[in-house]
C-alpha positions in Angstrom: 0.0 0.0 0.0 1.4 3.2 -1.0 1.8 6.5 1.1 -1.3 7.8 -0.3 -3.4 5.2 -0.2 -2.5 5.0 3.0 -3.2 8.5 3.4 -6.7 8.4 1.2 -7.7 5.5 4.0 -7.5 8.2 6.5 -9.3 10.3 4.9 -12.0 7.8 4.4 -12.1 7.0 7.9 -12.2 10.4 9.3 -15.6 11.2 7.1 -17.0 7.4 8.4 -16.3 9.0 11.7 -18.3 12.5 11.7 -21.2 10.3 9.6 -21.1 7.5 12.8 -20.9 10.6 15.4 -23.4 12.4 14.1 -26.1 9.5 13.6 -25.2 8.7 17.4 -26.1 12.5 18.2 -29.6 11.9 16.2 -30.5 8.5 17.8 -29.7 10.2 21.3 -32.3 12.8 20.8 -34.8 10.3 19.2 -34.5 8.4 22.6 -35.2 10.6 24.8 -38.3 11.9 23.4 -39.3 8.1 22.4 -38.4 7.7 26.0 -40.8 10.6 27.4 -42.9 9.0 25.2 -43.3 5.5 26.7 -43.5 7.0 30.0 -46.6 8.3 29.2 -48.1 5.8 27.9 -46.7 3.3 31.2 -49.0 6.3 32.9 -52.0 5.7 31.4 -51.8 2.0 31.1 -51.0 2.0 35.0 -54.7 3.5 35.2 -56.4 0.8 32.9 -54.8 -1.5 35.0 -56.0 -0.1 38.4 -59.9 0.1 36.7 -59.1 -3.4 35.5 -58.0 -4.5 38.9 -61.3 -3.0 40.2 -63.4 -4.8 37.1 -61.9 -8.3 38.4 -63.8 -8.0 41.7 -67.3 -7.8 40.3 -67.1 -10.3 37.0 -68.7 -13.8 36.7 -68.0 -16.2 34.3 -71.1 -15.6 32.6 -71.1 -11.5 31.9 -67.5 -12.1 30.7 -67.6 -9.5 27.6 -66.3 -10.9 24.2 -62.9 -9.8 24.4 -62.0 -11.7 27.1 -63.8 -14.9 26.4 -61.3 -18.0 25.4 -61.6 -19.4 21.4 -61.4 -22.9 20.6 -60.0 -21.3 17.1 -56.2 -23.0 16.7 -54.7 -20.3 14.3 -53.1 -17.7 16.2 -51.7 -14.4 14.9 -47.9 -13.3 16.1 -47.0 -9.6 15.1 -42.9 -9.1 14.8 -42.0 -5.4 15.3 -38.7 -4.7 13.9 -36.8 -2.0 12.5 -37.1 -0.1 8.7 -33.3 0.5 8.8 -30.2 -1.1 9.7 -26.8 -0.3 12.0 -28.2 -1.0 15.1 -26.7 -4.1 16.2 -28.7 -6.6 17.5 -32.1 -5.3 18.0 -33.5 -7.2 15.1 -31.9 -10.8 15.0 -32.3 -10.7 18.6 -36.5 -10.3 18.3 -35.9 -12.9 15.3 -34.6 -15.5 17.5 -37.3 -15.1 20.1 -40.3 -15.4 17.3 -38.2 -18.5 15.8 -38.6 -20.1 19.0 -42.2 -19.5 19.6 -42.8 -20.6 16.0 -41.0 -23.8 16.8 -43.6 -25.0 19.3 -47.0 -23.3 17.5 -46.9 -24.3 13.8 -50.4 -22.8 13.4 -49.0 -19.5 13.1 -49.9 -16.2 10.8 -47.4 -14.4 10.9 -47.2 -10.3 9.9 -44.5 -8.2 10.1 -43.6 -4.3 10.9 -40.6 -3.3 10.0 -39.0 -3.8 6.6 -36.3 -5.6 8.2 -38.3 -8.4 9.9 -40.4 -8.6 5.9 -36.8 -8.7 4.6 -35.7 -11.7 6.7 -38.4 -13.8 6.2 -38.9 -13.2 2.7 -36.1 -16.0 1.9 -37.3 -18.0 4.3 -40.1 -20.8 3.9 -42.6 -18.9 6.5 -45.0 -16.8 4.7 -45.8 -14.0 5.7 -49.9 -13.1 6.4 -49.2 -9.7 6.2 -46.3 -6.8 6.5 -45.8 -3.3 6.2 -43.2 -0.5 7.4 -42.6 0.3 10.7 -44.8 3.2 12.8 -43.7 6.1 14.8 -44.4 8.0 17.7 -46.3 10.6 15.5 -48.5 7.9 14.5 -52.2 8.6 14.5 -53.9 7.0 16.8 -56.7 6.6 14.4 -53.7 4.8 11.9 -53.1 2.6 15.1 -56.6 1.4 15.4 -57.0 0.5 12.0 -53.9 -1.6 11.7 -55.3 -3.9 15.0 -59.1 -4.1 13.9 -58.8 -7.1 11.9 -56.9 -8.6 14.5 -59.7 -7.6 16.7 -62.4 -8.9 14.6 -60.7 -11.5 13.5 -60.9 -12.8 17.0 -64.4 -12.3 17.8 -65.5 -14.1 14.3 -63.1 -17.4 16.0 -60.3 -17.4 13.0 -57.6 -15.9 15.5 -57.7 -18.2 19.4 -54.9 -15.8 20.3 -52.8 -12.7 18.8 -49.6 -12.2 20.1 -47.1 -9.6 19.5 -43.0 -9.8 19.7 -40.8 -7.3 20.6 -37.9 -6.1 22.4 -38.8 -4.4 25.9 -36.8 -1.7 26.8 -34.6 -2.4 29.5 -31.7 0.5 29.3 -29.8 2.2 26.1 -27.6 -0.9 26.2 -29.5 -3.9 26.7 -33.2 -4.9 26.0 -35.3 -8.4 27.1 -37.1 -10.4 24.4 -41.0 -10.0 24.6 -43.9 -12.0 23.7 -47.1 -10.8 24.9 -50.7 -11.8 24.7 -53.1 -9.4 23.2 -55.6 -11.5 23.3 -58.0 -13.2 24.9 -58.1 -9.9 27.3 -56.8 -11.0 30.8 -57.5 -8.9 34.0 -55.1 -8.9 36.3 -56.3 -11.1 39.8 -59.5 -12.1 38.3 -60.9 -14.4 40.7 -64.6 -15.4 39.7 -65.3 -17.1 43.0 -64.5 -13.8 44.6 -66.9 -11.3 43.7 -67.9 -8.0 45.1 -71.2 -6.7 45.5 -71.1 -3.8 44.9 -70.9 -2.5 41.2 -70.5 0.3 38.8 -72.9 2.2 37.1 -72.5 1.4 33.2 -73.9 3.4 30.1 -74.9 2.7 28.0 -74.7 -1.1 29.4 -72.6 -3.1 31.1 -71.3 -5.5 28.0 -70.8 -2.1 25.6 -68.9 -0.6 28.6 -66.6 -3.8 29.1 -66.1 -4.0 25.3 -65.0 -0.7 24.9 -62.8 -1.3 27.9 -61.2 -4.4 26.6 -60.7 -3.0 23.3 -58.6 0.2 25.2 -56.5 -2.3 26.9 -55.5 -4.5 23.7 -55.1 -0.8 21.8 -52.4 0.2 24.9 -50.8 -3.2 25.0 -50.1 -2.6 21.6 -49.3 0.3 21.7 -46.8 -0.2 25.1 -45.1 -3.2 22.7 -44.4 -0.2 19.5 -42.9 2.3 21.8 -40.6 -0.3 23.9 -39.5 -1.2 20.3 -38.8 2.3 19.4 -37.0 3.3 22.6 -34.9 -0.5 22.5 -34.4 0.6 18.6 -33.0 3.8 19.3 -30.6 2.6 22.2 -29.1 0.4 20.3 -28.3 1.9 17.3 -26.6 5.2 19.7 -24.3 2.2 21.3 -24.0 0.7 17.8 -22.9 3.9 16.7 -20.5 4.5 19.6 -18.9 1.7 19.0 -18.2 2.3 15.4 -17.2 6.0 16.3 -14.5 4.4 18.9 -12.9 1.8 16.7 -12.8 4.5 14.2 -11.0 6.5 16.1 -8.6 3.5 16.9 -8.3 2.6 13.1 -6.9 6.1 12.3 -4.5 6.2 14.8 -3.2 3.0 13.7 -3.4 4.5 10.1 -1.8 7.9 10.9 1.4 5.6 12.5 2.2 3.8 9.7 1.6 6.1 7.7 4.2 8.4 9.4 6.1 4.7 9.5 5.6 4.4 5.5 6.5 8.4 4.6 10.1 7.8 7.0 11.0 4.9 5.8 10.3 6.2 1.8 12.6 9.7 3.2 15.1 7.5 4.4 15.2 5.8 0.8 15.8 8.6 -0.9 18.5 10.2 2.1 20.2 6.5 0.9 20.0 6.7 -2.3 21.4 10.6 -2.9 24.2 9.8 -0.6 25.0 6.4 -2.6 25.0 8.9 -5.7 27.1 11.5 -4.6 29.5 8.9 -3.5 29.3 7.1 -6.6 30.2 10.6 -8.3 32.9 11.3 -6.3 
């Protein structure tokens, strides 16, 4: 390798750097806000959780709403969230490797995808795909949200779906992240004990099975919804580390560079010293 090679490497380097830095500097400020983000949302499922708790004292077996009765339907549905891009380490074949698991003990599976990457990794496998499309964001409509999750919703009142399940990494900090695979439905409520029931009730409009309906459908809509951001967040973390990472053994590689380089350029002036002094001497 020549001296400039050697010293067009560098220069390579050193732009591979400032691009790494400053995606690390953009996937910080995504994180926080996707971070702000999922607290709120931990907020407000806290409080579905604390009227579910209080819903699990006064429901029998038979006033169960839809939602939460089980299917005998064998099919279940599994939505993958992954990423749209790359060059974040391993968020996605980590949330791969958890689905490829579940799919090894539930072969009646449909499986959809978010994320082009998770659609890009199964394409050229032999699972088909039921359905897949890009990922969402924070700045999704709600509305948008809704729609993507009604089929799934009717698709388990009509009995095609028994259960629909989502996969995704939790967020545990900016470096690390646990595999998830969560039930969206059947609707469970947590401590539901039907042989323990209070008597005393709440006052429902329009009815009490609308109410409960409309209830359950708000917690499968949050689950969901507590599943996207964790993904986001987990996304986000690990492509700043990922980023890091490449920034630091940057930074090593152009050291290394820069000393041989100063190695490479002696070594050709001491050459040259050599071969003047070997020609003068020759002339004289």
């Amino acid at each position: 390798m020549s001296i400039r090679d050697i010293k067009d490497r560098i220069v390579s380097v050193e732009k591979t750097k400032k691009i790494t830095q400053a995606m690390k500097m953009v996937s910080a400020a995504k994180f926080k806000r996707h971070l702000r983000a999922l607290n709120g949302l931990k907020a407000y499922g806290s409080g579905l959780q604390h009227m579910g708790s209080a819903l699990a004292r006064r429901l029998y077996n038979d006033d169960l709403p839809e939602l939460m009765q089980p299917s005998q339907a064998k099919r279940s549905a599994v939505i993958v969230l992954s990423s749209d891009r790359g060059l974040c380490g391993g968020f996605n074949v980590s949330v791969f490797k958890a689905l490829n698991a579940l799919m090894a003990t539930d072969e009646s599976i449909d499986l959809f995808t978010i994320g082009q990457k998770s659609a890009q990794f199964y394409a050229g496998k032999s699972i088909q795909c039921a359905g897949s499309r890009p990922g969402f964001s924070i700045t999704t409509p709600l509305s948008e949200l809704t729609a993507y999750m009604e089929p799934f919703i009717e698709g388990f009142l009509r009995g095609q779906y028994g259960h629909v399940r989502i996969v995704y990494n939790g967020f545990v900090s900016a470096l690390s992240a646990n595999q998830v695979v969560q039930s969206l439905l059947p609707v469970t409520l947590p401590d539901w004990n039907p042989n323990v029931v209070s008597d005393a009730d709440f006052i429902y409009e329009s009815s009490k099975v609308s109410a409960l309906n409309a209830f359950c459908r708000k917690m499968v809509m949050q689950q969901f919804m507590e599943g996207l951001y964790n993904s986001l967040v987990s996304e986000e973390g690990f492509r700043m580390a990922a980023m890091d990472s490449a920034s630091t053994n940057a930074k090593e590689m152009i050291s290394e560079l820069t000393l041989f380089y100063n190695r490479s350029r002696q070594a050709a002036i001491t050459t040259e010293l050599t071969e003047i002094v070997a020609g003068a001497a020759s002339i004289t």
